[in-house]
PDB file with one MODEL, atoms N, CA, C and O in Angstrom:
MODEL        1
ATOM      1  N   UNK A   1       0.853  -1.187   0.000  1.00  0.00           N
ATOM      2  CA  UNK A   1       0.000   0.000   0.000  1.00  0.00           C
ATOM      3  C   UNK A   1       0.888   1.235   0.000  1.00  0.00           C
ATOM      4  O   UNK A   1       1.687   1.538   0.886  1.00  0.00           O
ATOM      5  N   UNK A   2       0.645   1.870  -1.067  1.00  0.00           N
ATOM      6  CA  UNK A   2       1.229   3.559  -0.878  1.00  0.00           C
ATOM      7  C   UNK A   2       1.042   4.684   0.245  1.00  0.00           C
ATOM      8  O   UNK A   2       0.026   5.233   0.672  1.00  0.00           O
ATOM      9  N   UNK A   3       2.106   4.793   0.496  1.00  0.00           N
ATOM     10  CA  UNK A   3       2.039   5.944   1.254  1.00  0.00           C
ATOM     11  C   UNK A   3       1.217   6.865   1.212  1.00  0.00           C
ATOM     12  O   UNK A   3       1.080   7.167   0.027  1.00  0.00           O
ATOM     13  N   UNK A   4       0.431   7.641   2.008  1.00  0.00           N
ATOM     14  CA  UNK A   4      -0.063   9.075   1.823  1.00  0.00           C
ATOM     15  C   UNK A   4       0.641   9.880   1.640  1.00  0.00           C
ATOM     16  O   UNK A   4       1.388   9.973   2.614  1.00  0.00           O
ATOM     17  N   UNK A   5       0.992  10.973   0.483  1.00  0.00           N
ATOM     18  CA  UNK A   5       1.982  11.682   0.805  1.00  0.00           C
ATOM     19  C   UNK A   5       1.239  13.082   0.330  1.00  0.00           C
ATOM     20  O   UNK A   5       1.384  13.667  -0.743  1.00  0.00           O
ATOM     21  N   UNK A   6       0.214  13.522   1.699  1.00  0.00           N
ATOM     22  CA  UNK A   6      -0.908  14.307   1.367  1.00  0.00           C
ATOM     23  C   UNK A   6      -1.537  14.861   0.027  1.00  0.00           C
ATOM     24  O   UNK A   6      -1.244  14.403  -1.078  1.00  0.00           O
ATOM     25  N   UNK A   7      -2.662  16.160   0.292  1.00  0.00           N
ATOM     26  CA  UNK A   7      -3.629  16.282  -0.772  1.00  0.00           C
ATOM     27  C   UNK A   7      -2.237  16.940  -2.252  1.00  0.00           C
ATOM     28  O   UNK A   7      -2.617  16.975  -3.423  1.00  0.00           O
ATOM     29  N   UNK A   8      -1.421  17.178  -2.044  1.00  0.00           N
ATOM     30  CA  UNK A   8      -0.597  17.691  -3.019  1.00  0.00           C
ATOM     31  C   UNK A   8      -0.597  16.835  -4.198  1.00  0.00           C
ATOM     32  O   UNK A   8      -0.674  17.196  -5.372  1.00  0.00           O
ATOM     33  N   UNK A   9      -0.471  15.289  -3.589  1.00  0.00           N
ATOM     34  CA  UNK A   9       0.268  14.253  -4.799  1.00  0.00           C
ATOM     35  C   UNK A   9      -1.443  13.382  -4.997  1.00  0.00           C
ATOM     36  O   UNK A   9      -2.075  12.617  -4.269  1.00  0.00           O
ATOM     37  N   UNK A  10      -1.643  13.859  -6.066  1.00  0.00           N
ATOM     38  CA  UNK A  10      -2.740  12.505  -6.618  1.00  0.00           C
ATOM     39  C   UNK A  10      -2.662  11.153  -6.839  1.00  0.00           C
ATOM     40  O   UNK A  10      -3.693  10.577  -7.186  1.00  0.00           O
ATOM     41  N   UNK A  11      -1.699  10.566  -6.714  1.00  0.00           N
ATOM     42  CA  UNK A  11      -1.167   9.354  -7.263  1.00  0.00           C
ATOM     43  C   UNK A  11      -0.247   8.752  -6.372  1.00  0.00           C
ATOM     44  O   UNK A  11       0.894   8.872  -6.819  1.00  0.00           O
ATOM     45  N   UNK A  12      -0.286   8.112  -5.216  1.00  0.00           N
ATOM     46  CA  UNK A  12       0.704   8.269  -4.492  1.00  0.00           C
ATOM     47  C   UNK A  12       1.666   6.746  -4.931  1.00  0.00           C
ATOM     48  O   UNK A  12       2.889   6.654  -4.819  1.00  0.00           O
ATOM     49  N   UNK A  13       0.903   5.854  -5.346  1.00  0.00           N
ATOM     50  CA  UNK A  13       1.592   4.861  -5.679  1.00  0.00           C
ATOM     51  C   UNK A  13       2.439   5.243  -6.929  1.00  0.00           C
ATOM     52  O   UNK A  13       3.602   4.848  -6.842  1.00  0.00           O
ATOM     53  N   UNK A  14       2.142   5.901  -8.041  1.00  0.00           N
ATOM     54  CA  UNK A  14       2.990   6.292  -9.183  1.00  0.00           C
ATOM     55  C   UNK A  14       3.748   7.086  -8.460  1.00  0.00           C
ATOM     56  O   UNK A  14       4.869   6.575  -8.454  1.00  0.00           O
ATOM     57  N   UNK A  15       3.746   8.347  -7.664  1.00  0.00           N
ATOM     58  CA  UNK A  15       4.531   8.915  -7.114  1.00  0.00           C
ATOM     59  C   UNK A  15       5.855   8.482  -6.677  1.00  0.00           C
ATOM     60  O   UNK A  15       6.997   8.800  -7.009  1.00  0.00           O
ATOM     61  N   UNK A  16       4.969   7.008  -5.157  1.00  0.00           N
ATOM     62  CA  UNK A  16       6.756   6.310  -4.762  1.00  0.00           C
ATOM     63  C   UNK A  16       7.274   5.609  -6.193  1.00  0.00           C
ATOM     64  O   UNK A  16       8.499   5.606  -6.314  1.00  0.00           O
ATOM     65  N   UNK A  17       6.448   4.966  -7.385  1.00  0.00           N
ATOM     66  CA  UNK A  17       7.505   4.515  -7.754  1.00  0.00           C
ATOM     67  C   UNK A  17       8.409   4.771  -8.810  1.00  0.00           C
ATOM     68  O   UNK A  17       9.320   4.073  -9.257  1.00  0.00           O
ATOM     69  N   UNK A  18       7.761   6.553  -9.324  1.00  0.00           N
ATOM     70  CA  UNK A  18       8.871   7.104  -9.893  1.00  0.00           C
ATOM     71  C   UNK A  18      10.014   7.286  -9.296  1.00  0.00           C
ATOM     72  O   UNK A  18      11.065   7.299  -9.937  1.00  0.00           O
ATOM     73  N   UNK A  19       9.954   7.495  -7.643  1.00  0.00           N
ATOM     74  CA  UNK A  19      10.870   8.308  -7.139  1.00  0.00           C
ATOM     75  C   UNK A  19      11.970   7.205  -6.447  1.00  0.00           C
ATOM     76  O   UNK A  19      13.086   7.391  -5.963  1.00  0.00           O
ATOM     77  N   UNK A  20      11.453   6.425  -6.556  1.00  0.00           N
ATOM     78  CA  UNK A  20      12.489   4.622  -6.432  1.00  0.00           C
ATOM     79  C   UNK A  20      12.903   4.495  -7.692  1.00  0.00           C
ATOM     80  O   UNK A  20      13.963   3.870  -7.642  1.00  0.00           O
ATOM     81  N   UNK A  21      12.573   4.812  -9.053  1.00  0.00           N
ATOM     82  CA  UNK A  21      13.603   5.035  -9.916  1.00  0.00           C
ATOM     83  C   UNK A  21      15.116   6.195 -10.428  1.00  0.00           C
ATOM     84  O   UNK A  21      16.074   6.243 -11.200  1.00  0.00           O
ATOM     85  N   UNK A  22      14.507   6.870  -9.475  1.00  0.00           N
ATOM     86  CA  UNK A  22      15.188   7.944  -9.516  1.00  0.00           C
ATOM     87  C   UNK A  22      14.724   9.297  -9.970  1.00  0.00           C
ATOM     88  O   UNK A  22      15.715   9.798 -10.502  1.00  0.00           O
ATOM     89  N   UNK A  23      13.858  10.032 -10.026  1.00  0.00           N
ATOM     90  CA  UNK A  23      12.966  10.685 -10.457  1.00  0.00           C
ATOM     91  C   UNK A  23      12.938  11.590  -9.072  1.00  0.00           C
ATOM     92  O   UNK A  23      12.734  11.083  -7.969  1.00  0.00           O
ATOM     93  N   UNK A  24      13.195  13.145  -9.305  1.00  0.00           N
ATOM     94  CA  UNK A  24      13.426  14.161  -8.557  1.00  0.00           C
ATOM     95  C   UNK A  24      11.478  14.010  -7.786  1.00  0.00           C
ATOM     96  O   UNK A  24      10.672  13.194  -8.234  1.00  0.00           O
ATOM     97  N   UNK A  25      11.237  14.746  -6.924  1.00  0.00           N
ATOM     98  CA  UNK A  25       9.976  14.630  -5.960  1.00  0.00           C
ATOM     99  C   UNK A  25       9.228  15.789  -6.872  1.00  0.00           C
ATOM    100  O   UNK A  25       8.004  15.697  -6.773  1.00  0.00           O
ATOM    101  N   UNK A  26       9.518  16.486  -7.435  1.00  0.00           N
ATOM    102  CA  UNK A  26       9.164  17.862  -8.264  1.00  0.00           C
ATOM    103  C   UNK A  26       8.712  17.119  -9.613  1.00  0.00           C
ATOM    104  O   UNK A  26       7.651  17.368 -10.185  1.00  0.00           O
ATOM    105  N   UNK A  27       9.650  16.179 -10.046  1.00  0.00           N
ATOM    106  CA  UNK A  27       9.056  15.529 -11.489  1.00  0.00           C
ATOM    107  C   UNK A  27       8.233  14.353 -11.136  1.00  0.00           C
ATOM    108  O   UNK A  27       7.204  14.187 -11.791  1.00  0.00           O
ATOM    109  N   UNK A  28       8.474  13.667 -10.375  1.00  0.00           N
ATOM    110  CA  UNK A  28       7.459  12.825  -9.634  1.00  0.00           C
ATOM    111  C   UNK A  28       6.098  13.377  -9.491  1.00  0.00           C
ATOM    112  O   UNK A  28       4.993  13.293 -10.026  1.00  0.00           O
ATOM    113  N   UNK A  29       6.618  13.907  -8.639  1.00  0.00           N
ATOM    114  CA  UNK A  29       4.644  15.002  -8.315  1.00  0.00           C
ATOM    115  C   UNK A  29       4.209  15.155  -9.781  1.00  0.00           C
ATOM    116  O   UNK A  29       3.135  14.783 -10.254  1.00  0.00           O
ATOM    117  N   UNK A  30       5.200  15.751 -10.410  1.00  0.00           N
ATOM    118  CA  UNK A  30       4.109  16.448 -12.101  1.00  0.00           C
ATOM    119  C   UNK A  30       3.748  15.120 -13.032  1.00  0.00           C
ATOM    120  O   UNK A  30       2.933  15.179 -13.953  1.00  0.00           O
ATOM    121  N   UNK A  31       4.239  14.296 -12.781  1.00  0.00           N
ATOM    122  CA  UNK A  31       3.750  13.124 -13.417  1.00  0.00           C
ATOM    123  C   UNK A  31       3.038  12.394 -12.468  1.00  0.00           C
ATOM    124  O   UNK A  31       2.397  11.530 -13.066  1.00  0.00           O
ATOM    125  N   UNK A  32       2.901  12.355 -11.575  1.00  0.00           N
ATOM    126  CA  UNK A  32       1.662  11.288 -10.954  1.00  0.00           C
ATOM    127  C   UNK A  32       0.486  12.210 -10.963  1.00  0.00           C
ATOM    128  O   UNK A  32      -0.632  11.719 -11.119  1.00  0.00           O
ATOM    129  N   UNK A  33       0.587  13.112 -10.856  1.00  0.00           N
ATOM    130  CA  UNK A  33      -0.618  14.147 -10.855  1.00  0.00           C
ATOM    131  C   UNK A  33      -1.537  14.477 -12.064  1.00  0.00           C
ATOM    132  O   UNK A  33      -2.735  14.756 -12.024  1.00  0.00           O
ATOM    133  N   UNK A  34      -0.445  14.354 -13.516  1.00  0.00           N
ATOM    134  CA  UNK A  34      -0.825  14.454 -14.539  1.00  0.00           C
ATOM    135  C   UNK A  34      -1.902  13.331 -14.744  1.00  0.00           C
ATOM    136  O   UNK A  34      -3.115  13.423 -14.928  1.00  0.00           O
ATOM    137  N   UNK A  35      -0.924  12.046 -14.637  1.00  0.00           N
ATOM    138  CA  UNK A  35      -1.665  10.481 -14.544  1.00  0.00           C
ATOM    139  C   UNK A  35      -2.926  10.662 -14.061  1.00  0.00           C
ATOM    140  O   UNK A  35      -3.779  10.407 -14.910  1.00  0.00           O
ATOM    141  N   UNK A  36      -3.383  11.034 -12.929  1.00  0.00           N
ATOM    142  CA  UNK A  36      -4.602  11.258 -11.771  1.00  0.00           C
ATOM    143  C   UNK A  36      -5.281  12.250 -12.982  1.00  0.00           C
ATOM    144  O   UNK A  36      -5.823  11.798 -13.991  1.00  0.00           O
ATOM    145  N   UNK A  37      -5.195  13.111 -12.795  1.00  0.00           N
ATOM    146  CA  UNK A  37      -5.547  13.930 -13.838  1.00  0.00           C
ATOM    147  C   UNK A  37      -6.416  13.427 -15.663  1.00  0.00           C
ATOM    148  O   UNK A  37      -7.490  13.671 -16.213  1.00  0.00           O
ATOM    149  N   UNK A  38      -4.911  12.487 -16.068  1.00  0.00           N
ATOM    150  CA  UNK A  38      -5.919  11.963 -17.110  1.00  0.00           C
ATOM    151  C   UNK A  38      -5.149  12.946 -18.472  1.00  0.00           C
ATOM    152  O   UNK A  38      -5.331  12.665 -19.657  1.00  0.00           O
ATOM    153  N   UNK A  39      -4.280  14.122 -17.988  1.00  0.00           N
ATOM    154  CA  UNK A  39      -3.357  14.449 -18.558  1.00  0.00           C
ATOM    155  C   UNK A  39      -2.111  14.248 -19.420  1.00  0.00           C
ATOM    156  O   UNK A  39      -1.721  14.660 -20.512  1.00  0.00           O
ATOM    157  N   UNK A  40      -1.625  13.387 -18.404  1.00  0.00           N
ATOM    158  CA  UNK A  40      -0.259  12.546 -18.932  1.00  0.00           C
ATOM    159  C   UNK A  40      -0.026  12.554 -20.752  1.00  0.00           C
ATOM    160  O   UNK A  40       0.975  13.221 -21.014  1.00  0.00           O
ATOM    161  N   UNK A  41      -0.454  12.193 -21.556  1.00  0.00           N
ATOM    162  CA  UNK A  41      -0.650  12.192 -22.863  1.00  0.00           C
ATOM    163  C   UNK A  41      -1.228  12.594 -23.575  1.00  0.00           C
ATOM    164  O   UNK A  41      -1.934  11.955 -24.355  1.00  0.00           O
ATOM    165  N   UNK A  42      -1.055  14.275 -23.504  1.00  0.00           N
ATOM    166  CA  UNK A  42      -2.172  15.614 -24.364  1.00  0.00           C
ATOM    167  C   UNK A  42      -2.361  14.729 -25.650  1.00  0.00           C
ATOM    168  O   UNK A  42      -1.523  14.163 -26.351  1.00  0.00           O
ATOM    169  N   UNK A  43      -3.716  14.791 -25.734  1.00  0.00           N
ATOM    170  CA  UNK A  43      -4.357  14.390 -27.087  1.00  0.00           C
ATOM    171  C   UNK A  43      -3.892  12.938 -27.269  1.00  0.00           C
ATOM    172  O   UNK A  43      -3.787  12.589 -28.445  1.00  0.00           O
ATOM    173  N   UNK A  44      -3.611  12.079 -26.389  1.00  0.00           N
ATOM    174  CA  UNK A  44      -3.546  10.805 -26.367  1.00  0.00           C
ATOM    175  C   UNK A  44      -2.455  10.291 -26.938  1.00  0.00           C
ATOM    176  O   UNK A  44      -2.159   9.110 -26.759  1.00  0.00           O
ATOM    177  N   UNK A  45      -1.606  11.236 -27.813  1.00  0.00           N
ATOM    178  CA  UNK A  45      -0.513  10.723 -28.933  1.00  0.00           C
ATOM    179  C   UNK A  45       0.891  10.382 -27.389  1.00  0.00           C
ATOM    180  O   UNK A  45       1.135  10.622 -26.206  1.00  0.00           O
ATOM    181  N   UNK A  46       1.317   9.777 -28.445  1.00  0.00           N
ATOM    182  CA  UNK A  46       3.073   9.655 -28.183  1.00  0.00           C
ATOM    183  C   UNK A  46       3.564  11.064 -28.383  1.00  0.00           C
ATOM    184  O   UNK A  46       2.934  11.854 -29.088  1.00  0.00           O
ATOM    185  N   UNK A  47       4.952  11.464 -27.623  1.00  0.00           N
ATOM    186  CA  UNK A  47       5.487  12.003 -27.958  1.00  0.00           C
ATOM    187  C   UNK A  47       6.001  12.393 -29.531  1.00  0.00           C
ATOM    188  O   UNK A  47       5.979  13.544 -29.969  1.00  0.00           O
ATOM    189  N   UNK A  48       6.532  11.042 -30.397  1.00  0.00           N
ATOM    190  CA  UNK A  48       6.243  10.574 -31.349  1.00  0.00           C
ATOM    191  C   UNK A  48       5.869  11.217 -32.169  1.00  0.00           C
ATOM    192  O   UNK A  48       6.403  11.961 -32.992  1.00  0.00           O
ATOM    193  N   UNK A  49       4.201  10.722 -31.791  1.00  0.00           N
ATOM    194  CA  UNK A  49       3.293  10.885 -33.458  1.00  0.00           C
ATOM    195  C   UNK A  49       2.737  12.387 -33.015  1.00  0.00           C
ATOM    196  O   UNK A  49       1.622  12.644 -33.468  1.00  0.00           O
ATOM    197  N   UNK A  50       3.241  13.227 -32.346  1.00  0.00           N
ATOM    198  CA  UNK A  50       3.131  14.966 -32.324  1.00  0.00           C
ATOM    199  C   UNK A  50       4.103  15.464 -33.270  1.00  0.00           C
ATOM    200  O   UNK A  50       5.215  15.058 -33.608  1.00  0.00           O
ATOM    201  N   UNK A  51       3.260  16.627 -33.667  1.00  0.00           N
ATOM    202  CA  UNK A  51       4.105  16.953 -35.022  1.00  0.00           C
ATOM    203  C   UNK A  51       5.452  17.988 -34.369  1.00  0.00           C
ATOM    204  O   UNK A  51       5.637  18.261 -33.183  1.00  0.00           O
ATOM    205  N   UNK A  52       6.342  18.467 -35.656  1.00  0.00           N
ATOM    206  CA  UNK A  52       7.047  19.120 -34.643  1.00  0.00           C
ATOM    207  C   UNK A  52       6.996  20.550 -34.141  1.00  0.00           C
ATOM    208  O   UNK A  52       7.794  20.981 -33.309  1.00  0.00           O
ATOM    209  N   UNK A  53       6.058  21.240 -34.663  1.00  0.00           N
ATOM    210  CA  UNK A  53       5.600  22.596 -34.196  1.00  0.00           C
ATOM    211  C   UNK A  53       4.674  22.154 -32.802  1.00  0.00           C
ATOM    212  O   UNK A  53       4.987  22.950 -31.916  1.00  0.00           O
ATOM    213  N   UNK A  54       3.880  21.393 -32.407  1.00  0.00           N
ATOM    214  CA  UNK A  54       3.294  21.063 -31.372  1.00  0.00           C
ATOM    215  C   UNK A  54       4.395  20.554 -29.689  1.00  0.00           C
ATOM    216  O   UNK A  54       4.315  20.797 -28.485  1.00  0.00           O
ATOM    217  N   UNK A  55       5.458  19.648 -30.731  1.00  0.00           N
ATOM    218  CA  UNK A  55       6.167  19.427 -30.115  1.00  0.00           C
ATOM    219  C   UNK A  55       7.188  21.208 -29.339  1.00  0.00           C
ATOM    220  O   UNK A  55       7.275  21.511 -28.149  1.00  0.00           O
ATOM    221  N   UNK A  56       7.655  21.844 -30.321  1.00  0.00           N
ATOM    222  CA  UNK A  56       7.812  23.281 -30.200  1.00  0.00           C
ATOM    223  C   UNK A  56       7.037  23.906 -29.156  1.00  0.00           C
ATOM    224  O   UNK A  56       7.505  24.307 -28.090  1.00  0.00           O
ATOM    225  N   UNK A  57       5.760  23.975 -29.535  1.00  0.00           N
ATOM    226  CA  UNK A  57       5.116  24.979 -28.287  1.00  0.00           C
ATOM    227  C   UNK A  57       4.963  24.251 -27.006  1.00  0.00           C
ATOM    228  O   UNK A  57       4.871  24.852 -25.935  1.00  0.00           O
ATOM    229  N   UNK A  58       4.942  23.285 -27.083  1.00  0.00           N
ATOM    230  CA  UNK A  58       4.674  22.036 -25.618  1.00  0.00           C
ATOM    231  C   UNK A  58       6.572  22.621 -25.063  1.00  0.00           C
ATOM    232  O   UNK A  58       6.895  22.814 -23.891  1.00  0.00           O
ATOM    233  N   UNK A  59       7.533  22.783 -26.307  1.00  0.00           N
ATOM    234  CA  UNK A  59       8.616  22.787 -25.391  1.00  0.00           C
ATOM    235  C   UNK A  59       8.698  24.725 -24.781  1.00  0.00           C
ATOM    236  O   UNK A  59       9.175  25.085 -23.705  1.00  0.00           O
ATOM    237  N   UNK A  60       8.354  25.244 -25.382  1.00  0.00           N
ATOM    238  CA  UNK A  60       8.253  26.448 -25.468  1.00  0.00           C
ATOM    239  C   UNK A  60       7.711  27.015 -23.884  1.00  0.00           C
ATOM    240  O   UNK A  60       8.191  27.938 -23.227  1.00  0.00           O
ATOM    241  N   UNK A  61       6.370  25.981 -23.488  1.00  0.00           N
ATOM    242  CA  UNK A  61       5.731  26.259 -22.358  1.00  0.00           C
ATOM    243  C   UNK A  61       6.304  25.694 -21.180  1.00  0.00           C
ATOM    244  O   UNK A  61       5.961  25.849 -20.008  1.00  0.00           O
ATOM    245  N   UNK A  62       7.470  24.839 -21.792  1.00  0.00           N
ATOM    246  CA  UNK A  62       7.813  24.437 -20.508  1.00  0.00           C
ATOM    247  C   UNK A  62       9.277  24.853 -19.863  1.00  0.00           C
ATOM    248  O   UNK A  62       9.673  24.460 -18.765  1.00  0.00           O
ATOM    249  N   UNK A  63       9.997  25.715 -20.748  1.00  0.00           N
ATOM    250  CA  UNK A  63      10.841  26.564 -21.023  1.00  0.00           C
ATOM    251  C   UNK A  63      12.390  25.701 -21.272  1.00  0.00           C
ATOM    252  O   UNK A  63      13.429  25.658 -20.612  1.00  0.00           O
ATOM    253  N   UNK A  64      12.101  25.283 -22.117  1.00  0.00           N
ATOM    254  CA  UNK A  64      13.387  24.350 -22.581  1.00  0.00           C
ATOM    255  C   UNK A  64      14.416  25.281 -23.605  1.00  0.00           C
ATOM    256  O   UNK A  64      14.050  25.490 -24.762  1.00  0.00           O
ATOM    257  N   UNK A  65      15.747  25.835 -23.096  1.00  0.00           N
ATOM    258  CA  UNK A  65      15.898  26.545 -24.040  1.00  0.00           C
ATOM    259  C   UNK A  65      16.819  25.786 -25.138  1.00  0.00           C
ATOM    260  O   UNK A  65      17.223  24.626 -25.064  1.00  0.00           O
ATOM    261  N   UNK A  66      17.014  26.569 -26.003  1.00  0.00           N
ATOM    262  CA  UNK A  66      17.834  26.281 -27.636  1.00  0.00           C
ATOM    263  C   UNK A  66      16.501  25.347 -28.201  1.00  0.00           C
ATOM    264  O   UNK A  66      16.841  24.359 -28.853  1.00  0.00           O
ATOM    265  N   UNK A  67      15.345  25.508 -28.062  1.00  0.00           N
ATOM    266  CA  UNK A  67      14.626  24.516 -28.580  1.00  0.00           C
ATOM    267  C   UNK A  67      14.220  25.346 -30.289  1.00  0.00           C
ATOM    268  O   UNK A  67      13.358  24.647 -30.823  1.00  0.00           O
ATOM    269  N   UNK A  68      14.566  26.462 -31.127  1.00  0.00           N
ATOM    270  CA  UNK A  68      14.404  26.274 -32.000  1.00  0.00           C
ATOM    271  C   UNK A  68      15.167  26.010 -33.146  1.00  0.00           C
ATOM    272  O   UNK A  68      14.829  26.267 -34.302  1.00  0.00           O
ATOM    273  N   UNK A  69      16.223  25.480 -32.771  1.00  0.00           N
ATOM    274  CA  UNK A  69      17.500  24.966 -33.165  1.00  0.00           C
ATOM    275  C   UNK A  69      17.355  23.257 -33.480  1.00  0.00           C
ATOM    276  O   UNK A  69      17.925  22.479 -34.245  1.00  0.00           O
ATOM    277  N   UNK A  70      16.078  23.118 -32.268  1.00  0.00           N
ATOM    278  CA  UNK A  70      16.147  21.833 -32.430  1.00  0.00           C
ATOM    279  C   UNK A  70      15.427  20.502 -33.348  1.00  0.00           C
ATOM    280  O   UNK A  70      14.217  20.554 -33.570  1.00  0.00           O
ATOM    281  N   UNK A  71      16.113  19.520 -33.771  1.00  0.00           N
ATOM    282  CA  UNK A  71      15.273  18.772 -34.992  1.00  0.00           C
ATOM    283  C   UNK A  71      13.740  18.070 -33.586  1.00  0.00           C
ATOM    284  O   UNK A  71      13.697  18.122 -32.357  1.00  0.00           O
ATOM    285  N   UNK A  72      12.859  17.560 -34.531  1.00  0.00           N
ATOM    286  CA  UNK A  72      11.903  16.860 -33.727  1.00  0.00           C
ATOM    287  C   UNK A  72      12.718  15.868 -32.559  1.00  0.00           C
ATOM    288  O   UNK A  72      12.695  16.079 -31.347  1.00  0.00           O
ATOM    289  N   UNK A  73      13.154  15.184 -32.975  1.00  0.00           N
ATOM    290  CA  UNK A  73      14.236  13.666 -31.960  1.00  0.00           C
ATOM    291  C   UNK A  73      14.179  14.984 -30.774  1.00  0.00           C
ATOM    292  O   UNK A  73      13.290  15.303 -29.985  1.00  0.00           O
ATOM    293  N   UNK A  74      15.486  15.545 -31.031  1.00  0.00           N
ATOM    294  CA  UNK A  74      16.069  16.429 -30.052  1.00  0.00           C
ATOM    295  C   UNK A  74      14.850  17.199 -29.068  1.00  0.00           C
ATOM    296  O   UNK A  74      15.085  17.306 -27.864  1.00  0.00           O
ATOM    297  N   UNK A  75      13.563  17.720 -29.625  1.00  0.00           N
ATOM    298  CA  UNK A  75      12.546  18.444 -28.966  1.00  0.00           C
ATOM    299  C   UNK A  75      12.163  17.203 -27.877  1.00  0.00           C
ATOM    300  O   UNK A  75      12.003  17.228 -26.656  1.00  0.00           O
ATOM    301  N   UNK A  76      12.087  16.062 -28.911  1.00  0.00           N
ATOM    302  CA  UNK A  76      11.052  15.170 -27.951  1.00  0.00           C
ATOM    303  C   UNK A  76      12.277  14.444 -26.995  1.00  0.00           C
ATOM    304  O   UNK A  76      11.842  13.887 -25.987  1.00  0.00           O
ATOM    305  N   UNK A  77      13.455  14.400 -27.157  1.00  0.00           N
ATOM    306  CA  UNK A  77      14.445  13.590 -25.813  1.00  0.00           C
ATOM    307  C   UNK A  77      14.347  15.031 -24.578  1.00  0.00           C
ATOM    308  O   UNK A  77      14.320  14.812 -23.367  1.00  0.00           O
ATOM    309  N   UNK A  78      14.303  16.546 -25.208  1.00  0.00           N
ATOM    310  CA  UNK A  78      14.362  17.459 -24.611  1.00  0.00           C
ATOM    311  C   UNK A  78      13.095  17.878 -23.405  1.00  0.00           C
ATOM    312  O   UNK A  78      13.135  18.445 -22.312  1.00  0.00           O
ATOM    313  N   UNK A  79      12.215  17.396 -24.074  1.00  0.00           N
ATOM    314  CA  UNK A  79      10.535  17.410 -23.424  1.00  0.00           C
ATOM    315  C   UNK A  79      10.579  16.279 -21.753  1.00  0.00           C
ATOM    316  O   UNK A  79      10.319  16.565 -20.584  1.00  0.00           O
ATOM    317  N   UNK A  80      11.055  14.918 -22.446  1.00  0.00           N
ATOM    318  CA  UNK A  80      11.030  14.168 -21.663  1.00  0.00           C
ATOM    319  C   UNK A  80      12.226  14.044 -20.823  1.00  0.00           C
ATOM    320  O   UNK A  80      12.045  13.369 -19.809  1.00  0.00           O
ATOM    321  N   UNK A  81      13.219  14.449 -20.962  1.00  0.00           N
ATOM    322  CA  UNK A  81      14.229  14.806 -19.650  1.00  0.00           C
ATOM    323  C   UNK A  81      14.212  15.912 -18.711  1.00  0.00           C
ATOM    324  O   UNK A  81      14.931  16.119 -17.732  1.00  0.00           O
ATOM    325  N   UNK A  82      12.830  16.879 -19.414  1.00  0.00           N
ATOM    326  CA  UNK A  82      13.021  17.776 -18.399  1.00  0.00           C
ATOM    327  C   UNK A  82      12.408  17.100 -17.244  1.00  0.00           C
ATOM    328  O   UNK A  82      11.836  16.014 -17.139  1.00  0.00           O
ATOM    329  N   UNK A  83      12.819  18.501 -15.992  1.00  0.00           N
ATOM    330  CA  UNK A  83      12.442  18.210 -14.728  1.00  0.00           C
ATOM    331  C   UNK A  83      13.382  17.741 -14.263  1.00  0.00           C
ATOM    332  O   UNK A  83      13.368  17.360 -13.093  1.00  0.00           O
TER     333      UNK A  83
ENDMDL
END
């Protein structure tokens, strides 16, 4: 059974077991929360099958810089390492 790790974290079981992989408590939280949420995968796609201007503004909002330099690969390894 997961911990409570109060009303902050929606997900507390995804929570511990990002963070037993190694996964900062800040990127943990934003992904178990997303999950709870129903978020996790805007518009259901993969990283992937997003085009790369979508991929662009998704990186744009999340403030990744040199991202218009960058090919699609690079946006989407850039998206998912943040945090």
């Amino acid at each position: 059974m997961a911990r409570d790790h109060g009303p902050q974290i929606k997900d507390d079981k995804l929570y511990e077991a990002l963070r037993k992989q190694g996964d900062s408590a800040e990127k943990a939280a934003r992904i178990a929360n997303a999950h709870a949420a129903g978020t996790l995968h805007p518009r259901g796609q993969k990283l992937e099958a997003r085009s790369k201007d979508d991929l662009y503004r998704e990186a744009r909002k999340i403030g990744i810089a040199g991202r218009s330099s960058m090919s699609k690969a690079e946006l989407v390894k850039a998206i998912r390492g943040h945090g």
